[in-house]
C-alpha positions in Angstrom: 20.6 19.7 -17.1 22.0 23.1 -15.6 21.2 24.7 -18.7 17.9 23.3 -19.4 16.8 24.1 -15.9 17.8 27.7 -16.7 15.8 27.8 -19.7 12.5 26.7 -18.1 13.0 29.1 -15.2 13.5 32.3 -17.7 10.4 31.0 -19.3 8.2 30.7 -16.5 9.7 34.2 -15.1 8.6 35.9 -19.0 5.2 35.2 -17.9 5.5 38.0 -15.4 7.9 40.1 -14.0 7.0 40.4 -10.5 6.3 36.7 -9.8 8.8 35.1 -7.8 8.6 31.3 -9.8 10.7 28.1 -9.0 11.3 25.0 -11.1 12.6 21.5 -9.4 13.6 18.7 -11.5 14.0 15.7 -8.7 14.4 11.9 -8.7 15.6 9.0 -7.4 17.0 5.3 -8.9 17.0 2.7 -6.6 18.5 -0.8 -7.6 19.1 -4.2 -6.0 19.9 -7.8 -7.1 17.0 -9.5 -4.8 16.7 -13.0 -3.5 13.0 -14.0 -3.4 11.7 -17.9 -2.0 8.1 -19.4 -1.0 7.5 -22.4 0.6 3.8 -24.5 0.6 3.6 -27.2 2.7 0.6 -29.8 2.6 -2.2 -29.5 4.8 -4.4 -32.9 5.4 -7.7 -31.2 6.8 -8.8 -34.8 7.2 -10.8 -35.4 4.3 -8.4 -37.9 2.8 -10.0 -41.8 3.1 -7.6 -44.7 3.3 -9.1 -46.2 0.4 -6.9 -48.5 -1.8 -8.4 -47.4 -4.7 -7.7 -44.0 -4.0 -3.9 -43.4 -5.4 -3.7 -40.0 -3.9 -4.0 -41.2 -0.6 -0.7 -43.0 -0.9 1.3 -40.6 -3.1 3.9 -38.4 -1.2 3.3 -34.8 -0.4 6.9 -33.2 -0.7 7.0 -29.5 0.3 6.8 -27.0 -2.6 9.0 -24.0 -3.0 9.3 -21.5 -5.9 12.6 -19.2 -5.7 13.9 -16.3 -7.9 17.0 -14.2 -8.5 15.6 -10.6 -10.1 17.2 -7.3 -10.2 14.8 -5.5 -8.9 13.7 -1.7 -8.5 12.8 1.0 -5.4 13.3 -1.4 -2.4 14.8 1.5 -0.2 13.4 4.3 -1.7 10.9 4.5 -4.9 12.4 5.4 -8.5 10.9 8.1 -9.6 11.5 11.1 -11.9 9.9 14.5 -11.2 9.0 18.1 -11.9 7.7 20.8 -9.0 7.1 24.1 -9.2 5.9 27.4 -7.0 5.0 30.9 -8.0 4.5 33.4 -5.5 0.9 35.6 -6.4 1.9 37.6 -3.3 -0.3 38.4 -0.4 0.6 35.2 0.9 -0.8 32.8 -1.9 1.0 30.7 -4.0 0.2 28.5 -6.4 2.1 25.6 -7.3 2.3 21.7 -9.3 4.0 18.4 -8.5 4.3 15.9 -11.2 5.7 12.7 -10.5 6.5 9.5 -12.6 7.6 6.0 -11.3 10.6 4.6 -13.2 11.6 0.8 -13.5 15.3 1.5 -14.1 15.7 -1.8 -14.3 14.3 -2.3 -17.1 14.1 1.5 -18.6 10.4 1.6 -18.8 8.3 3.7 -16.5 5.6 2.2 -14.1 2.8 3.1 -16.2 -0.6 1.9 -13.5 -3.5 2.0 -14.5 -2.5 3.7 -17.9 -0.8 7.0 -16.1 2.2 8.9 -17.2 2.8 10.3 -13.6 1.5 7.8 -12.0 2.9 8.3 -8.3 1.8 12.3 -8.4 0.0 14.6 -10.5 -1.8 18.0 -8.1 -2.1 21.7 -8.9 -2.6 23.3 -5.7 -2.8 27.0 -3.9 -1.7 27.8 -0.8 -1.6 30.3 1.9 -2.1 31.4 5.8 -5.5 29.3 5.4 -3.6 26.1 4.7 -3.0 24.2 0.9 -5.7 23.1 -1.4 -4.7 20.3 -3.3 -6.1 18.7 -7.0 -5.0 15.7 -8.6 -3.7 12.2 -7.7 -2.3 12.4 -4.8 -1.2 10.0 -1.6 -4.7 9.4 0.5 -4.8 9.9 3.9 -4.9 6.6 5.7 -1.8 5.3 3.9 0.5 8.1 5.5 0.0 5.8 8.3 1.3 3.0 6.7 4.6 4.6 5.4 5.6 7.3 7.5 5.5 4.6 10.8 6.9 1.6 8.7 11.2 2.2 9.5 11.0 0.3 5.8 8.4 2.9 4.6 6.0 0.5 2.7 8.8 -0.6 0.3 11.5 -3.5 -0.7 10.9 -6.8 1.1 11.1 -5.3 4.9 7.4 -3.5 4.0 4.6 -3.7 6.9 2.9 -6.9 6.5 -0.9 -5.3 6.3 0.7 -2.8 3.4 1.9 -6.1 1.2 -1.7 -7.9 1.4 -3.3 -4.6 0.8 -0.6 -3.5 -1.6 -1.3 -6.6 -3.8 0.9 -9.0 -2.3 -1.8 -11.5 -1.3 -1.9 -14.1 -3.4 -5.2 -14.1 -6.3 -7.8 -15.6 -5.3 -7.2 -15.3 -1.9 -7.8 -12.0 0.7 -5.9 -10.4 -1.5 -8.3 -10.1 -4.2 -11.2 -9.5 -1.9 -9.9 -6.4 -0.2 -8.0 -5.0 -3.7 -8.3 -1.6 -3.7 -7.1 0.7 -6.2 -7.1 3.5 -3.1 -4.8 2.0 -0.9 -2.3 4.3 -1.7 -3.0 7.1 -3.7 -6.7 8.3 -5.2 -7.3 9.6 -8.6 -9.4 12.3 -9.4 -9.1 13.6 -6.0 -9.7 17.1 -3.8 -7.6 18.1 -0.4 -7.4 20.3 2.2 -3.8 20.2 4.3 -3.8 22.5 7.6 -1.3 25.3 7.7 2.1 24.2 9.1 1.2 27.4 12.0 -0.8 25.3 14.2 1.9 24.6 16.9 2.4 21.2 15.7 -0.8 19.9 14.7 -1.3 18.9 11.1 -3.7 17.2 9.1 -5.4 16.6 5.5 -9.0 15.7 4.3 -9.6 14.1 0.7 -12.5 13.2 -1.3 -11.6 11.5 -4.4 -14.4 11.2 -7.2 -15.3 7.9 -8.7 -16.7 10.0 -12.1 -19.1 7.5 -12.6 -22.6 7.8 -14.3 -25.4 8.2 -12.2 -28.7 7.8 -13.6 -32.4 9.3 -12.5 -34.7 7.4 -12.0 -32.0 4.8 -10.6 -34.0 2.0 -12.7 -32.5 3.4 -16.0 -28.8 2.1 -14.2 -27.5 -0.2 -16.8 -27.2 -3.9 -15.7 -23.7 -3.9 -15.2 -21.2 -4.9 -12.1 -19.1 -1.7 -10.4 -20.7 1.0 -11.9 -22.6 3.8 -10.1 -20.7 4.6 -7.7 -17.2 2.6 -7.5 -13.9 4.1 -7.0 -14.9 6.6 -4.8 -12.6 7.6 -1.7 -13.4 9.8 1.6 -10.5 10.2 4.6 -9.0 12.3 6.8 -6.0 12.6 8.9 -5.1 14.0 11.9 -1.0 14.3 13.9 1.3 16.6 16.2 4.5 16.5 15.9 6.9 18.1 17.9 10.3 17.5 18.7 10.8 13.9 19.1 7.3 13.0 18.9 5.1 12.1 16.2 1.6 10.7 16.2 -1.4 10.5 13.7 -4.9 9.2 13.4 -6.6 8.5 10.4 -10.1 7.0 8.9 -10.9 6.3 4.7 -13.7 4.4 3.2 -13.3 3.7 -0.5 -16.2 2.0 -3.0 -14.0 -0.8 -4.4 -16.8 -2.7 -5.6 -20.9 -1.4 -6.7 -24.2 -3.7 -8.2 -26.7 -1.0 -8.3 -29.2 -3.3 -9.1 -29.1 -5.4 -6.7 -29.0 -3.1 -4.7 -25.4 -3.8 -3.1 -22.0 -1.8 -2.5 -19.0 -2.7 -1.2 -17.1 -0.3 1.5 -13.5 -0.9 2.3 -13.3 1.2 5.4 -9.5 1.6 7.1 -8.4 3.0 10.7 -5.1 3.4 11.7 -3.4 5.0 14.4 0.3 5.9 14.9 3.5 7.1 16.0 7.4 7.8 16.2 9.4 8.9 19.2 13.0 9.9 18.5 15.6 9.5 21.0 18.2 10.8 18.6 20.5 7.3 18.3 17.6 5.6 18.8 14.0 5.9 16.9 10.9 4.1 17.7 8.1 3.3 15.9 4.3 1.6 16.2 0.9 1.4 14.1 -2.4 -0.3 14.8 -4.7 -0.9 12.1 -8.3 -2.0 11.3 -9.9 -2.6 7.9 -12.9 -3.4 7.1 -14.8 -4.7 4.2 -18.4 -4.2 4.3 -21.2 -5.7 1.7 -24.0 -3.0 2.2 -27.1 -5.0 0.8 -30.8 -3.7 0.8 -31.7 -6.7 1.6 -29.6 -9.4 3.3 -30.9 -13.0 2.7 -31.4 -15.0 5.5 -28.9 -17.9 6.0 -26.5 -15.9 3.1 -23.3 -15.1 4.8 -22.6 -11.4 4.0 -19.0 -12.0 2.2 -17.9 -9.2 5.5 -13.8 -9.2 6.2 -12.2 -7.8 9.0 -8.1 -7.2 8.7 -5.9 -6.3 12.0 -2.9 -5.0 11.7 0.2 -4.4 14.2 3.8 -2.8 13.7 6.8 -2.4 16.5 9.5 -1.1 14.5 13.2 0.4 15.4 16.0 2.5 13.8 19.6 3.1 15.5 21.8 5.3 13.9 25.4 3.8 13.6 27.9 6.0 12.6 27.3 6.7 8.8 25.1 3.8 8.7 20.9 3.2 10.0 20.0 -0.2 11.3 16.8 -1.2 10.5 14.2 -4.0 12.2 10.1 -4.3 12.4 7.7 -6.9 13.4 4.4 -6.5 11.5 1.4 -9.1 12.0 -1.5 -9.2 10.1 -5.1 -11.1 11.1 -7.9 -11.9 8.9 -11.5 -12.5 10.2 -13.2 -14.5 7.0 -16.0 -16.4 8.7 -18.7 -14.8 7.3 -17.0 -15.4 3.5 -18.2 -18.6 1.4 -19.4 -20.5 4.1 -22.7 -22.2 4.1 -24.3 -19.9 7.0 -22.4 -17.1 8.5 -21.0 -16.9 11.9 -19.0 -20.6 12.0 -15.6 -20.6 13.5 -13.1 -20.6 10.8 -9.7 -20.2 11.7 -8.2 -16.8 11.2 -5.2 -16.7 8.5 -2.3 -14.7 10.1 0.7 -13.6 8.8 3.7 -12.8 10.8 6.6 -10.6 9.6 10.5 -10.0 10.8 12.3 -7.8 8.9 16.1 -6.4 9.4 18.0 -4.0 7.0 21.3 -1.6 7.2 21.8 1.4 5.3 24.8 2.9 4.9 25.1 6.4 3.8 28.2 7.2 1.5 27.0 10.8 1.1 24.0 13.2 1.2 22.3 11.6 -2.1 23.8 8.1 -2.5 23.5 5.0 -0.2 24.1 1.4 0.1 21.4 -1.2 2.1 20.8 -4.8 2.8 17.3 -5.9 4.0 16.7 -9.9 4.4 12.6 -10.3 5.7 10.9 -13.4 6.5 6.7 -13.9 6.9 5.8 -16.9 8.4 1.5 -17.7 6.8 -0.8 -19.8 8.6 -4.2 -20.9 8.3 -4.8 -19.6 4.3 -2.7 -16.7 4.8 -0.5 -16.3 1.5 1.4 -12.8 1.5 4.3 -13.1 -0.8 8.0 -12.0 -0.6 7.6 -8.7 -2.8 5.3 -6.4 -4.3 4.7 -6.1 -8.0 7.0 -5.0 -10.4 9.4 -6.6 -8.5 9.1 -10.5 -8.4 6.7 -12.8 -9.9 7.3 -15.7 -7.4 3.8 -16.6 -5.5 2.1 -19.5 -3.2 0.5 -22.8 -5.0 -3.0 -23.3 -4.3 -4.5 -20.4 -2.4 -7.9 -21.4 -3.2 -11.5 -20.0 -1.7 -11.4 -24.0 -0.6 -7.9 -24.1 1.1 -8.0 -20.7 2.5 -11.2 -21.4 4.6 -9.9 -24.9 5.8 -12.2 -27.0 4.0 -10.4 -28.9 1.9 -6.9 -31.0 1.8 -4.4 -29.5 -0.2 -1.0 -27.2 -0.5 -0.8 -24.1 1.7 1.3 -21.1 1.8 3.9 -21.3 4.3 7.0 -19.1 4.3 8.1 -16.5 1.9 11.8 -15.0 1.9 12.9 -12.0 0.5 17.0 -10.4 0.4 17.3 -6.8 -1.0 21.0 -5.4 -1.8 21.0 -2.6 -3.5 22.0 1.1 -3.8 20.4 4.6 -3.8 21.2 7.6 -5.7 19.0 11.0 -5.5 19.3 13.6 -7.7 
């Protein structure tokens, strides 16, 4: 590695002598047998008749649960394999490129979404007094939020309970699938500004990411298909200090996650979060508050047609407390769903709100610099149509039974999701 490291540094130097040029290789593997369990109990809403010649009425309901032993991958920190790099064009500026590759080392294969290579990071970027400038695929800014105030860090079966619905761990069919968006945590195709690190302590980043779709003049010519004009688009900002112990940020995204153009309708995912960290030194406390919504711009709204609008609350209290070599770990995370105005006959009627509520507890211990070992055990307690599962994809297939449009809006009898479980013990080695 040494050598090859020394090779591709004397190459990039041969390019010109008076450019000072660096070359990283980086990466971590993260691996953990994991315990993962979901329980769905039965929910009479009332609509059952004591008929006798309805059979169903009389057959038990037994609980249902769904368990699963998995070695799993990146539950303390991501596997990844990478390459970085930094010339210096002097005055200053430098130019430099970060790419990035998600490994399943469980399996040996590489986690290839959405048909990327480097799929976790991929920018070019120049930088200077004025700040960076940043191209590629690239975190966005209203999911810094989300990690950097989760002491779990959006990952293993301890993640924030508003990053595993949004993350894909809402069950299909369900929220989940109406507020999928591929922009939750990074954005392709993608343009950023980051301050300079000068500001006394304020810092901050603004990103448009470009959906590269066709757009078409006079719109009428707009082929008759679903998600196309202007789809995948992204737009945030974000905005901290940090100094010393402190650490608080802001931040505000709307992404297209869904586009009729001729019916004249777009769907907005639009996300606010807000922040922060204070460091005693044994002691390290955390909290987020977060608001997403999912807005159906229509030219024209029907009257009496609910407007398919969701509105997702979010809340974190999270700890660390250093012990000795070791870091305890333990967050409560709750996540609220407003879905009255979604299939319902007229909008506005009072439907239960599903909630999920999350306890998570973990210990790291540190065996050196690069290499640790960690426990997490989490549990999230669903009510009311909520179905968030014990672990986001690759890891675990094991889901809720029956998360229907019908069930999760309290209008029919049937299984809902209940409890999921998850157990993470792994290790950590960076290189």
């Amino acid at each position: 590695m040494k050598k090859a490291l020394a090779c591709a540094t004397a190459l990039i130097g041969a390019g010109g002598a008076s450019a000072q040029s660096s070359l990283t290789v980086f990466g971590v593997l993260d691996a953990a047998v994991s315990y993962y369990s979901t329980e769905s109990r039965y929910v009479n809403t009332g609509l059952d008749v004591l008929d006798a010649a309805n059979p169903a009425v009389f057959a038990p309901h037994p609980d249902l649960r769904q368990s699963q032993w998995v070695l799993s991958t990146g539950n303390y920190t991501g596997s990844r394999v990478g390459f970085r790099g930094t010339e210096d064009l002097g005055g200053g500026l430098a130019a430099s490129f970060w790419l990035e590759a998600g490994i399943a080392n469980d399996t040996g294969g590489g986690l290839t979404a959405i048909g990327l290579g480097f799929n976790r990071r991929s920018t070019v970027s120049l930088s200077g007094d004025f700040g960076e400038l940043r191209a590629g695929r690239d975190y966005t800014p209203t999911f810094w939020n989300d990690n950097v105030f989760d002491p779990f860090a959006t990952v293993g079966s301890g993640a924030v309970a508003i990053s595993m619905l949004l993350g894909g761990a809402g069950s299909a069919g369900a929220i989940g699938s109406l507020v999928a968006n591929p922009n939750y945590v990074r954005a392709n195709n993608s343009v950023s500004y980051f301050l300079p690190p000068s500001l006394g302590g304020v810092y901050g980043q603004a990103m448009y990411a470009f959906g590269e779709n066709t757009k078409y003049d006079p719109g009428a010519l707009t082929p008759p298909t679903l998600n196309t004009a202007r789809s995948g688009r992204y737009a945030g900002g974000r905005l901290g200090y940090a100094s010393g112990p402190l650490d608080v940020a802001a931040a505000y995204g709307s992404s297209v996650i869904g586009d009729d153009y001729q019916r004249g309708i777009t769907r907005n995912l639009n996300t606010g979060n807000i922040g922060g960290s204070y460091d005693f030194g044994t002691v390290k406390l955390f909290g987020e508050y977060s608001h997403v919504d999912l807005k159906n711009v229509t030219r024209i709204q029907p009257v009496f047609t609910p407007s398919g609008d969701v509105t997702i609350t979010g809340y974190l209290l999270g700890v660390n407390v250093l012990v000795g070599p070791g870091l305890i770990r333990a967050a409560y995370s709750r996540v609220q769903v407003d879905i009255r105005n979604v299939a319902l006959a007229s909008p506005g009627l009072d439907v239960p709100d599903p909630v999920a509520d999350k306890f998570a507890l973990g210990y790291v211990h540190n065996l050196s610099r690069r290499t640790a070992l960690y426990a997490t055990v989490a549990v999230t307690r669903n009510r009311n149509g909520a179905a968030i599962a014990p672990a986001l994809p690759p890891n675990g297939s094991v889901g809720f039974t029956n998360p229907s449009i019908a069930n999760l809006l309290n209008q029919g009898a049937g299984y809902r999701a209940d409890t999921a479980r998850g157990w993470d013990f792994g290790i950590r080695h960076a290189f």
